[in-house]
C-alpha positions in Angstrom: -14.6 58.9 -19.3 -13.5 62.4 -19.6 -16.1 65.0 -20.7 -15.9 67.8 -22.8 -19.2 69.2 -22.5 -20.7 71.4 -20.1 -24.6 71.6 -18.9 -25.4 75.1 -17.9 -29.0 75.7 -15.6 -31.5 78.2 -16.6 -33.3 78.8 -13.0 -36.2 76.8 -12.8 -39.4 78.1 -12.4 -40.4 76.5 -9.2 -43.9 76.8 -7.5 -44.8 75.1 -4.0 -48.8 74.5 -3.4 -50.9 73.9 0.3 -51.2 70.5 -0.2 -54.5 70.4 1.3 -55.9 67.6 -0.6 -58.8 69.3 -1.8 -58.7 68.4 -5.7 -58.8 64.6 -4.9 -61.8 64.4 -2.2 -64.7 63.4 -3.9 -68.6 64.8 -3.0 -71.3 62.4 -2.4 -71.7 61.8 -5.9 -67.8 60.4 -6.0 -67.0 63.4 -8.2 -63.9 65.5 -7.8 -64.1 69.0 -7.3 -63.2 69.7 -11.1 -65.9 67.1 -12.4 -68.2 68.4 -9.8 -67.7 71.9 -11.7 -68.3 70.6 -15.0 -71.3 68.2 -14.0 -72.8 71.7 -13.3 -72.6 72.6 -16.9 -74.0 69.0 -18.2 -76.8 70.7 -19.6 -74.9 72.8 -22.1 -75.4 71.8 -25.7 -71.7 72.8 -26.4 -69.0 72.4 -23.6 -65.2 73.0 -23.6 -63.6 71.6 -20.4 -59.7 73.2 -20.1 -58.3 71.3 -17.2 -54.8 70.0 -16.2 -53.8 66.3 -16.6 -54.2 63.6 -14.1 -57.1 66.4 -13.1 -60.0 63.8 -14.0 -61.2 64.9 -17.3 -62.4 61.5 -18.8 -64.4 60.4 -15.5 -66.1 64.2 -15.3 -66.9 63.0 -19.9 -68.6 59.9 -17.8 -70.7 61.4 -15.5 -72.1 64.4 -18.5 -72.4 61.4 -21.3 -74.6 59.5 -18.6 -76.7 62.6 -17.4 -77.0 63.1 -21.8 -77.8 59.8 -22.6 -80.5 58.9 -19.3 -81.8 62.5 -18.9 -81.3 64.7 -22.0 -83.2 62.6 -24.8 -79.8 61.9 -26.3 -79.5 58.3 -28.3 -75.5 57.4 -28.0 -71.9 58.8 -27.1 -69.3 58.9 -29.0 -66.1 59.2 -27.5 -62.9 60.5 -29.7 -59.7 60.2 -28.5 -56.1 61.3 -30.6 -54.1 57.2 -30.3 -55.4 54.1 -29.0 -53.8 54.0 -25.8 -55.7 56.9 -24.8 -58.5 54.6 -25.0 -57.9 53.1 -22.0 -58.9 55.9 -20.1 -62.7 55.3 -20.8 -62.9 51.8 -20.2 -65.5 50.5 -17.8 -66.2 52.3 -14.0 -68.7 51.5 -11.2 -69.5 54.7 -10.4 -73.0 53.5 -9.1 -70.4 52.4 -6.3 -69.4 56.3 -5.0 -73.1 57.7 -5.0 -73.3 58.1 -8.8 -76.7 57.0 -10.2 -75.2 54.6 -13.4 -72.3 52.8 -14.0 -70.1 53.7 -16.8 -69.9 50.9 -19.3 -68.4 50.2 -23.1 -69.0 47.0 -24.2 -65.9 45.5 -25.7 -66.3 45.4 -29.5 -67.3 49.4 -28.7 -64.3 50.4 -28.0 -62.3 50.3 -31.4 -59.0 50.9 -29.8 -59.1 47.9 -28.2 -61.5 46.0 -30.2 -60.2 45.1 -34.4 -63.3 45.9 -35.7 -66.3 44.4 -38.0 -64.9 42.9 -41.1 -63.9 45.5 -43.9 -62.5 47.7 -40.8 -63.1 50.1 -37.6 -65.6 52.7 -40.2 -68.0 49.9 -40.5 -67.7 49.3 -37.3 -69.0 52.8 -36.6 -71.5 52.5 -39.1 -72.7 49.2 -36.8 -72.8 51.1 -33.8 -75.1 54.0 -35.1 -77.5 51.0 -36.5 -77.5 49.6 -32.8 -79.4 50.0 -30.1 -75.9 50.2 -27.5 -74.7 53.8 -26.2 -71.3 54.2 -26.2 -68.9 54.1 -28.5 -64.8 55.0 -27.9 -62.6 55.8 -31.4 -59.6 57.5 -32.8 -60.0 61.0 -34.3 -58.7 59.0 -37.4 -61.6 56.4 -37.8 -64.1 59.4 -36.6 -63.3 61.7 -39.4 -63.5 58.5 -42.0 -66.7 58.0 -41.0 -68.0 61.5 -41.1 -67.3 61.3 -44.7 -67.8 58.4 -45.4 -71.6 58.7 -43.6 -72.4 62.9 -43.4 -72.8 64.5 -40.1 -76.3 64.0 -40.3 -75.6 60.3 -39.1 -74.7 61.4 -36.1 -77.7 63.6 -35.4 -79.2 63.4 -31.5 -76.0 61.5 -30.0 -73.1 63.4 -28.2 -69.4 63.4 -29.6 -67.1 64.1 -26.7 -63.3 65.0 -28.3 -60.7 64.1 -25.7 -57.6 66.3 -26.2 -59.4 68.9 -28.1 -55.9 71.2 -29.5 -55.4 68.5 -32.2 -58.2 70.3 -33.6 -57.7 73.4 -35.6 -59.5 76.4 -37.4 -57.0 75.4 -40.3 -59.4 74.3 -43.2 -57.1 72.0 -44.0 -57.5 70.2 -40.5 -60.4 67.5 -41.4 -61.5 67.4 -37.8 -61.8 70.4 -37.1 -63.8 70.8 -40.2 -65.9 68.5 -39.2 -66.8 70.0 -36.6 -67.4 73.6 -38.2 -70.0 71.2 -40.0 -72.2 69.6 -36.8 -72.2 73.0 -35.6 -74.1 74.5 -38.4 -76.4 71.4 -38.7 -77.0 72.1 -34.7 -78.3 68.3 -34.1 -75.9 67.0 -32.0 -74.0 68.2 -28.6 -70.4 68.3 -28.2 -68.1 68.2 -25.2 -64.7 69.5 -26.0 -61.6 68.7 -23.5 -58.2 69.2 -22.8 -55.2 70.3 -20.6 -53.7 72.7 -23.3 -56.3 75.2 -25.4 -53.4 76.2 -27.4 -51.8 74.4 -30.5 -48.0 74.6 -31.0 -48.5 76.0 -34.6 -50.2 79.0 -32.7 -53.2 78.5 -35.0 -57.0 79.0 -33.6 -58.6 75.6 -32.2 -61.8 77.3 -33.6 -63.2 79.8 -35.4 -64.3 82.7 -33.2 -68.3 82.3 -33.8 -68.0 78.4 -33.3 -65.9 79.3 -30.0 -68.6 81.4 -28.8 -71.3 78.6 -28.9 -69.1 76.8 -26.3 -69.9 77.3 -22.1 -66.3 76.5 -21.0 -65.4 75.1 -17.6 -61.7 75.8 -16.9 -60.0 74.6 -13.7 -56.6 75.7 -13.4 -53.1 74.2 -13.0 -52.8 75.8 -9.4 -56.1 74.9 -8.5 -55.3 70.9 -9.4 -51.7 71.2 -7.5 -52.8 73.2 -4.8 -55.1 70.5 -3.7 -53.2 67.3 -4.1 -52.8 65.5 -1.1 -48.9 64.6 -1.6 -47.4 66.8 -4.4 -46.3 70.4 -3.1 -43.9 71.2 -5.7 -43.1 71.7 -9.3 -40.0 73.2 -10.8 -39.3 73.6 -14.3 -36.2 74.2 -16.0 -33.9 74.0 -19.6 -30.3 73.2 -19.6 -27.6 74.1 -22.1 -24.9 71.6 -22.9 -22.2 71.5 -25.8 -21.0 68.1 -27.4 -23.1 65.0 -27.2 -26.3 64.9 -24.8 -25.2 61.4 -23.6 -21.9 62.4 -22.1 -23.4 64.6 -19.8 -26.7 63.7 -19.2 -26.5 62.2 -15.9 -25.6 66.2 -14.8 -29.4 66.3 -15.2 -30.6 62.9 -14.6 -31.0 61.9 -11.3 -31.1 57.7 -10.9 -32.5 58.1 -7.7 -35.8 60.1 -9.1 -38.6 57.9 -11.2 -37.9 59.6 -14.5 -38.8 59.5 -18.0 -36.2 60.4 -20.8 -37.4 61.5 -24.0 -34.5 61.2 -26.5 -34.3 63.7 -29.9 -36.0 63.1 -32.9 -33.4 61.4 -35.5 -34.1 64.1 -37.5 -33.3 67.1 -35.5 -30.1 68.5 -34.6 -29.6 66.9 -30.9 -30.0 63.4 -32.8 -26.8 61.2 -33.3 -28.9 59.7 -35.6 -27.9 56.4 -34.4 -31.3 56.4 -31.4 -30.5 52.5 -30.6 -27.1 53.6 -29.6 -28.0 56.3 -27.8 -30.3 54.8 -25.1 -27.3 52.0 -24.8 -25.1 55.1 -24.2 -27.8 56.3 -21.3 -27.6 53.2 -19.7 -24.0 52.7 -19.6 -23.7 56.3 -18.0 -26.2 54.7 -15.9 -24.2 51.8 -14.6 -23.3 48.3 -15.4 -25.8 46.3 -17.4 -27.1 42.9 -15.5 -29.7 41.7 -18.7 -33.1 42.0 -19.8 -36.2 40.9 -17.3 -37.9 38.0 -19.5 -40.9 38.9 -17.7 -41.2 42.6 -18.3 -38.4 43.4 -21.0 -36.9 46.0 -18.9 -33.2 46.4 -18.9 -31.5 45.7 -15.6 -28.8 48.2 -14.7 -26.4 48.2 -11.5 -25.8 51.5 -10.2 -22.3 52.7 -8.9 -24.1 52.7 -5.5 -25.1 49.3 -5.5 -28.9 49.9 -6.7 -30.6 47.7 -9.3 -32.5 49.8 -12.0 -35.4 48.4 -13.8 -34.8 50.6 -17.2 -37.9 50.5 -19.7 -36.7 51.2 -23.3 -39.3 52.4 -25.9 -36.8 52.9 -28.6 -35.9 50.0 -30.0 -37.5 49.0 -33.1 -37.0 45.2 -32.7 -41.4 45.3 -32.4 -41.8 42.0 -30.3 -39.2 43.5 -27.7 -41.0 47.0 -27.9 -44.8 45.5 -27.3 -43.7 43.1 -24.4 -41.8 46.1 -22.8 -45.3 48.7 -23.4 -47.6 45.8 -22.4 -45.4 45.6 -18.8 -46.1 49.7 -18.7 -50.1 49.3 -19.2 -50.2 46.6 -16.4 -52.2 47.9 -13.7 -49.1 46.8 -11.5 -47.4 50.2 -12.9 -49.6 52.6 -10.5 -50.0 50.3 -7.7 -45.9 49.2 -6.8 -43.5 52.2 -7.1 -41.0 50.2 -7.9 -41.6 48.3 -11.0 -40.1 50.6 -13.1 -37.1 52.9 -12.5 -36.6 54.9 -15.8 -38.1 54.9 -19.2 -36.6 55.9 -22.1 -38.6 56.5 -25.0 -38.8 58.7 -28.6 -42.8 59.2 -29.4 -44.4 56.9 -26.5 -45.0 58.1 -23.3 -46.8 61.1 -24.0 -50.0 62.7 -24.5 -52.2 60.3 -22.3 -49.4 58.1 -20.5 -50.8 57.8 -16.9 -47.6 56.9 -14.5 -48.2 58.1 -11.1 -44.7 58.0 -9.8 -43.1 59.7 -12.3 -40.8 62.2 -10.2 -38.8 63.6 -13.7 -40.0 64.0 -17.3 -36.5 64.7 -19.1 -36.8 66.2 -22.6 -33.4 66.0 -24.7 -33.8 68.6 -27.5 -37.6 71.0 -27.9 -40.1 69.2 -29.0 -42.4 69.8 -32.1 -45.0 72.7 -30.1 -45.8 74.1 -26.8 -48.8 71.7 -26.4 -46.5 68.6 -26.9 -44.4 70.1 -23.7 -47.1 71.0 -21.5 -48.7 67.1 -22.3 -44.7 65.8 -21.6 -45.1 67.4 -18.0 -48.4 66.4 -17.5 -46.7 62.9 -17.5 -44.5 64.3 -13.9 -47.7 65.5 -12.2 -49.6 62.9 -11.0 -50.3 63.1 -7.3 -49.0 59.8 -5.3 -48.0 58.5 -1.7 -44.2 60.3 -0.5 -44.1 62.1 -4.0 -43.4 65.3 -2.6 -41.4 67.0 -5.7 -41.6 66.9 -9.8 -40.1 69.0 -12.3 -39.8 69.2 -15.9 -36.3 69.7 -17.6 -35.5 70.6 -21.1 -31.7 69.5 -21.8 -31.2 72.0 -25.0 -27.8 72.1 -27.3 -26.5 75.8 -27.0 -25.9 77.4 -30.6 -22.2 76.7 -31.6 -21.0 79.3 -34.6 -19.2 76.6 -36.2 -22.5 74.4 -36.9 -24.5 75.1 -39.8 -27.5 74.5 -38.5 -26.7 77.6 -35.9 -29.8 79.1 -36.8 -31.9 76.1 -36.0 -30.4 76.0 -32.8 -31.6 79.5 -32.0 -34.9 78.8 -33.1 -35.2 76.3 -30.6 -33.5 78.2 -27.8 -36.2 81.0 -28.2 -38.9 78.0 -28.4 -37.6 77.0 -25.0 -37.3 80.4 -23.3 -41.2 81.0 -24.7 -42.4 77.5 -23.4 -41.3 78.7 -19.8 -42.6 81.7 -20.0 -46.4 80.0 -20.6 -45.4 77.7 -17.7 -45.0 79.8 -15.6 -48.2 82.2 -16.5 -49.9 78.8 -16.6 -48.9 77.6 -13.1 -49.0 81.1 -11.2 -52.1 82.0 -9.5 -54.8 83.5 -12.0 -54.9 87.3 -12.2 -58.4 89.4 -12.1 -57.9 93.0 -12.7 -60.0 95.9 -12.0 -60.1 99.5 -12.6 -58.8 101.9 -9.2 -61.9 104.2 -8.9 -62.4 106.4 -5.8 -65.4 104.1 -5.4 -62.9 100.7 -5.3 -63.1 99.1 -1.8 -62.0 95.8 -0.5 -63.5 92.1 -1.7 -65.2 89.8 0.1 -62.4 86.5 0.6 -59.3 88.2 -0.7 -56.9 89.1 2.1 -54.8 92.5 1.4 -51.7 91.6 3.5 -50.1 92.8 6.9 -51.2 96.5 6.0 -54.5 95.5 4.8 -56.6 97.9 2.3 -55.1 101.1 1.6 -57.7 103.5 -0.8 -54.7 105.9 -1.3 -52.8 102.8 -3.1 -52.7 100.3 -5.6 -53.9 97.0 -3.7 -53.9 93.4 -4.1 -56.3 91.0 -2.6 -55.2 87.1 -2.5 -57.4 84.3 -2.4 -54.9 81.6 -2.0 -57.6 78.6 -2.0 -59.1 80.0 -5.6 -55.2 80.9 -6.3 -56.8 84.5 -7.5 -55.2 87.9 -7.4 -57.3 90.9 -7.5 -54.8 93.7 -8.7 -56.5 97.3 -9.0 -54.9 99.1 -11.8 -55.5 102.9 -12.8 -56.6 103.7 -16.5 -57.5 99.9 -16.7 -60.0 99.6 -20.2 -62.6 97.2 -18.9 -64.4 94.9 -21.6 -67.5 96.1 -22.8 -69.3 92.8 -24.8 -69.7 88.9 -22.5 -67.1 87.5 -25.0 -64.6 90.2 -24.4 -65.6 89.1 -20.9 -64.5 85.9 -21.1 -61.6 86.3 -23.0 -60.2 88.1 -19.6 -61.4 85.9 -17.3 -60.7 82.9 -19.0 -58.7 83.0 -22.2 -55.6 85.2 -21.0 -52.9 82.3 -20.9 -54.0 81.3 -25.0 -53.7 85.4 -25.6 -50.0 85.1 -23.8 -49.3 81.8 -25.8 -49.6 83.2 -28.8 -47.4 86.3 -28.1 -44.5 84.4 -26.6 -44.6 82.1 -30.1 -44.6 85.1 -32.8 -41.1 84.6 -33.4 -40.9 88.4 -34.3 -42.0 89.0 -30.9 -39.5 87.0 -29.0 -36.4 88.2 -30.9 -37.3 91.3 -30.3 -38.0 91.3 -27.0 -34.6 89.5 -26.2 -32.5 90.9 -27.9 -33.0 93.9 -29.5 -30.9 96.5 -27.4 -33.3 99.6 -29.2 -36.5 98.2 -28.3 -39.5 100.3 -26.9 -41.2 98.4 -25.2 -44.3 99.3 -26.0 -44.2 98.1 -29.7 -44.0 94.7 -27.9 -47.3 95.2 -25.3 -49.3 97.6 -27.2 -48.5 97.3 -31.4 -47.6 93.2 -31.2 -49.8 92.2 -28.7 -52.6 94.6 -30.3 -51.8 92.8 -33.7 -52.1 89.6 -32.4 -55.4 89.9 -30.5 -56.8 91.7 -33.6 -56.0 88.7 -35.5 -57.0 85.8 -32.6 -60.6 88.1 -32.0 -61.4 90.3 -35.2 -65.3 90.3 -33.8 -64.2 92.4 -31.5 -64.3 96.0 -31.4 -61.4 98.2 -31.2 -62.4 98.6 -27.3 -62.7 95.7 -26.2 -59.4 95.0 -28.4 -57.7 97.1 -26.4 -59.4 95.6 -23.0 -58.4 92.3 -23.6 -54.8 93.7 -24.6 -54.2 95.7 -21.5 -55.3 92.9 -19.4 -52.8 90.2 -21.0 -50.1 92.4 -20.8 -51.0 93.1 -17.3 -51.0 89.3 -16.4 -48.1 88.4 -18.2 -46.1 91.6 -17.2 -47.0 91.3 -13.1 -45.7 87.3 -13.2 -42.6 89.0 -14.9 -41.9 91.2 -12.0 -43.0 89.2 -9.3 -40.4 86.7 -10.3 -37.8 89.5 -10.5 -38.7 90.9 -7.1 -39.5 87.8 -5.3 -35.9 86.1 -6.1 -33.9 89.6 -5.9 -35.7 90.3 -2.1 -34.9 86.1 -0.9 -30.9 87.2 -2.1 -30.6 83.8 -4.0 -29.0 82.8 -6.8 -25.3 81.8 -7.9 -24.0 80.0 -11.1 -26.0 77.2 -10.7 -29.2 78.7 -10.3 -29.9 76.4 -7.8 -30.9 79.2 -5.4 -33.2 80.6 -7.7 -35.0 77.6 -7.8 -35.1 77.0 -4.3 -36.8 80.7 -3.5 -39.5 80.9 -6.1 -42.0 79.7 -3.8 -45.5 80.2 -4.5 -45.5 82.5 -1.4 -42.7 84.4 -2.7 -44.8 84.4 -6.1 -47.1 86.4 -4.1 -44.9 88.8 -1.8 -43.3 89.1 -5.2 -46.2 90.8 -6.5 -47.7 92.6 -3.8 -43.9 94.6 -3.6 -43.8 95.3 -6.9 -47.6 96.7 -6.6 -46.9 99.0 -3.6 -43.1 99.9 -4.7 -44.5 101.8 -7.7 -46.0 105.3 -7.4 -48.9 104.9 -9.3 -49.7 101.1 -10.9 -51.1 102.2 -14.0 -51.8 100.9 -17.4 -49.0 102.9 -18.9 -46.0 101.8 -16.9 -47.5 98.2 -17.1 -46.9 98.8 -21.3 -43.9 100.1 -20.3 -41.9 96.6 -19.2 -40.7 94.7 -21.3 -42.1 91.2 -21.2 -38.7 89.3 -22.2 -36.5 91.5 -19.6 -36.5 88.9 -16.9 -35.7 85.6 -19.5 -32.9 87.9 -21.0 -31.7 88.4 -17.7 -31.4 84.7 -17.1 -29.9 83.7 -20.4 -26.9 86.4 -19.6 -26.4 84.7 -17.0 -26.6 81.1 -18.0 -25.1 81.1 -21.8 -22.0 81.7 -22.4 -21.0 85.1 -23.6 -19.6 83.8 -27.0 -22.9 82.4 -27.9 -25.3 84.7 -26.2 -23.5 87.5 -29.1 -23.4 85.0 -31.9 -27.1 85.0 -30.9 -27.6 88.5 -31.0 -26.3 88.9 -34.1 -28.3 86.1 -35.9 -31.0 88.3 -34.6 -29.9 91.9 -35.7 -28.2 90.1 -39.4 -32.3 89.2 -40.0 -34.2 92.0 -38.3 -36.4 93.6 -40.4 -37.2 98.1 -40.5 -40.4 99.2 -39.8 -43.6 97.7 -41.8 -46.6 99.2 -43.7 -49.2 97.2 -40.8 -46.6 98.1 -37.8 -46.7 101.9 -39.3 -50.2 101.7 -39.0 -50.7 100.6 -35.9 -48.2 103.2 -34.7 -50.4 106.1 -36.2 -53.4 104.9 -34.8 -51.6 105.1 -30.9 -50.4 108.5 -32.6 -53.7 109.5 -32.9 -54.6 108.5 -29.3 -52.1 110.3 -27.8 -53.0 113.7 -29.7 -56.6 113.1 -28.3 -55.2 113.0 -24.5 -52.6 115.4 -25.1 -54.1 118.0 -27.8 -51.0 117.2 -30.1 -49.5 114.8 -32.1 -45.8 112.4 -30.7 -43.1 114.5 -31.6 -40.3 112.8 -33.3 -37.3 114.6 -31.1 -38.8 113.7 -28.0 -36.9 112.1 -24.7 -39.0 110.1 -24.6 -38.3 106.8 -26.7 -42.4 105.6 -27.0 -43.2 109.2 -28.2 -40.8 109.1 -30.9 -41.6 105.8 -32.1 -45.0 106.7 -32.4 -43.9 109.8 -34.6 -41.8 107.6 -36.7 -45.0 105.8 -37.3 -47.1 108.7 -38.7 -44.0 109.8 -40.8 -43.7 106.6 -42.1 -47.3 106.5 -43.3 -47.0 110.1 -44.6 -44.2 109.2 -46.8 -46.0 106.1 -48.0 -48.6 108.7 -49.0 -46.6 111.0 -50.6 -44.7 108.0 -53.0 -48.2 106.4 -53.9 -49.5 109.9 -55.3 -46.2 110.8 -57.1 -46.1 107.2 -58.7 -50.1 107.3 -59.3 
């Protein structure tokens, strides 16, 4: 077969952890260092745990229902969780057996994803279980919000409702669970613990609102923090990859047989689909090799390789449902974690997700973006598990590059700026975290953070690293500290859901990629300032601007740390391969600590002052061709909007800043592009003035 199409490599972002096994040895309790953290917190009436998959989040819900239910007065447990599958993951433990004082146990006509239920359905069944004297209970968010209205929240009083993959719930008043919820809060009789790997929704909407997010104690344990200390897994890369044509013809560019992979193939409806999905994966496996049958056992598909291997192909596409349940029974058999090699590749559409525990999983392949940043981060969730001689995982996104003669062009840039915003996150969410403090003559070194070769210089900008906490400590000057506990928070904890929300405003993006007359300050200090405004209105205008300068900060430093770390290891070539190879997380740091000490002065203004989308522009150029990297760019510029009445405003209040630190207002012939922008703001307003009193 001769093919047309090409698959082009966007550098993956690649980080490499210690490997010192700390995340999976367990205290004398048998807890985990993550569920030892949140254990701590059991007492909490309302508790968010944000933690990475495969990091242990439904054993830690065990050992805080337990505590609830034998020490804290409470009557039952209710366990909510998004699809039945996910069910599975609160089944029955002995944890009496690793030092823990009860075992966890669900009797079987409990657990309503297993279980069909009393007669007239899974509600009564709910019903039967708040009339009984048993404790736990494990649901769907489905038959959990029919029951709430069906019985009131005040059926539920003195129990605890533990929500397992907590984004699917939304501020949205149109989102019934979250709703819900809104409504046990006010009533204040039961306890709630919230979890999940990904506080952020795709749609970019709030999970809560503010004053029910305040209620919440949160215990967050971070991606580097779970990789760091595996005992196998020292390396995750994550990449997208433009192709032209059909995905099949080229996919094994991307798809290695040799790696334990899962393929996820388009949507029928979206513009990677054939629409023909049944074809497809036959397509897949005939790149694959020669087909040898179907397993009667298992329902895999057995493929010889070129090579002379025999791969044991899972396919979760085909709609034939006998063939489909026999193949997803052989992938819950507790076989699949145990023997690395009873299955090779699986291909699947909406399985395998959110939830789908497969240790050995070396690949998770995604033809086409998917439907939100939360469904990527769950899809490489699936790649890191920790397991014997799994060394290496990565995430790729295979993406269909815009083509000027298709009329869904625009669609296709949509979802190339989706993709470039998803690895942004990724990579703020798997870099070390950042703490920032202001550079005072009083600032000193901290206890546990090493300052490098040089050590602690008080005539410079420094940076402290603590590489078993994976925390920088990054003194900045004219850094706004936050005045109030939740602006607090918000810095130490909430950054990342800041920087998701910024890298999805689509304005934002566009903007920041390819708009050749940006300042880049309308990006960092009016869009960013808009969108925390919005995300935190009970804020003041302070600690607004604290929480702003420290988001731009974080996501500005991982920018340039990348930039310097790959420039100073000289990698990179058309492949990108280099680039991958370099980004290391000790390069991550190097990376930063050079950019720190190269600057005169690290200051709040020249942090503004980058452009957030520089690097990922830089990397396109290089990647997409040039015939569709200007179609692209004029998409953008055909659409792009002049300055608006709120962006006006927001420029007149910086306007006004400046004239209080400089004793005059931005002039609009200035060199300097900021100043004028700023001036363009006030006259703006002032001619929006001037029209509403002639027309009034």
């Amino acid at each position: 077969m001769t093919h047309q199409a090409r698959v082009q490599q966007v550098p993956s972002v690649s980080v490499t952890y210690a490997g010192n096994g700390s995340s999976t040895t367990s205290n004398e309790l048998g807890m985990r260092p993550m569920q030892e953290r949140a254990f701590e917190k059991r007492g909490e009436q309302y508790l968010l745990i944000k933690s990475p998959p495969a990091s242990g989040k439904s054993r830690a819900l065990m050992f805080i229902a337990l505590d609830k239910l034998h020490n804290q007065g409470l009557t039952q447990a209710i366990i909510v969780v998004p699809e039945k599958s996910i069910g599975a993951s609160f089944n029955d433990e002995p944890l009496s057996r690793f030092g823990f004082f009860a075992d966890w146990q669900v009797q079987p006509r409990w657990n309503l994803c297993n279980a069909p239920g009393e007669d007239g359905g899974k509600v009564k069944s709910v019903k039967a279980f708040l009339d009984s004297d048993d404790r736990v209970l494990v649901c769907t968010h489905a038959t959990f919000r029919f029951a709430v209205d069906q019985f009131g929240v005040d059926a539920f009083d003195n129990r605890l409702i533990a929500v397992d993959e907590f984004h699917h719930v939304s501020a949205n008043p149109d989102n019934k669970l979250g709703a819900h919820l809104g409504q046990f809060m006010a009533r204040d009789q039961v306890h709630l613990v919230a979890m999940t790997g990904s506080y952020f929704r795709g749609d970019a909407a709030a999970v809560l609102a503010p004053g029910d997010e305040a209620k919440f104690d949160t215990v967050t344990y971070t991606y580097y923090e779970q990789l760091n200390g595996y005992e196998h897994l020292k390396r995750l890369d994550i990449g997208y990859f433009f192709y032209t044509g059909s995905y099949a013809d080229d996919i094994l560019k991307v798809l290695d047989p040799a790696e334990k992979t899962i393929v996820h193939i388009p949507n029928v409806n979206s513009r990677e689909s054939t629409k023909d999905k049944i074809r497809e994966v036959e397509h897949i496996i005939e790149e694959l090799g020669e087909w040898q049958g179907t397993d009667p056992v298992t329902g895999f598909q057995r493929v010889t390789t070129p090579d002379g291997r025999v791969l044991r192909i899972a396919d979760l596409v085909d709609d034939d449902p006998a063939k489909r349940e026999r193949v997803a029974a052989a992938l819950k058999d507790p076989v699949l974690n145990q023997d690395r090699d009873h299955v090779d590749i699986i291909i699947a559409l909406g399985m395998a997700k959110e939830g789908f525990d497969w240790i050995w999983c070396e690949h998770a392949l995604t033809v086409g973006y998917r439907s939100s940043l939360t469904e990527v981060v769950q899809i490489i969730g699936r790649a890191t598990r920790d397991a014997p001689g799994k060394t290496r995982t990565r995430f790729t996104n295979l993406i269909a590059e815009p083509d000027a003669s298709e009329q869904a062009v625009t669609e296709a840039v949509n979802d190339t700026l989706k993709a470039i915003a998803a690895s942004l996150l990724m990579e703020q969410v798997l870099a070390p975290r950042f703490t920032f403090v202001p550079k005072t003559p009083e600032s000193g070194p901290q206890d546990g953070f090493d300052y490098g070769e040089k050590g602690y210089d008080p005539t410079k900008e420094n940076v402290g690293v603590n590489e078993d906490t994976g925390q920088f400590q990054i003194e900045i000057k004219g850094l706004a500290q936050p005045k109030t506990k939740e602006a607090e928070r918000i810095c130490r904890q909430d950054l990342n859901e800041v920087i998701a929300a910024f890298v999805q405003d689509k304005t934002t993006i566009e903007r920041g990629l390819f708009d050749e007359e940006l300042v880049p300050e309308e990006l960092t200090q009016v869009r960013m300032g808009k969108i925390i405004k919005d995300k935190y209105p009970e804020l003041d205008a302070e600690d607004q601007e604290a929480v702003r300068q420290h988001a731009v900060a974080a996501l500005n430093l991982t920018q340039k740390a990348k930039e310097v770390a790959v420039e100073g290891d000289g990698a990179g070539g058309d492949s990108g391969q280099g680039d991958a190879e370099t980004r290391s997380n000790t390069a991550f740091i190097q990376g930063v600590r050079k950019f720190v000490m190269d600057v005169r002065d690290l200051d709040i203004d020249l942090i503004d002052r980058i452009n957030p989308f520089g690097e990922a522009y830089a990397i396109l150029a290089k990647t997409m061709s040039e015939e569709s990297l200007k179609q692209v760019q004029a998409i953008i510029a055909a659409k792009r909007v002049q300055l608006g009445l709120e962006e006006a405003r927001d420029l007149a209040k910086r306007a006004l800043k400046f004239k209080q630190e400089r004793g005059r207002l931005p002039s609009i012939t200035s060199a300097d592009p900021w100043e004028r922008r700023m001036a363009e703001g006030v006259a703006f307003l002032q001619r929006k003035t001037t029209e509403a009193q002639q027309n009034g």
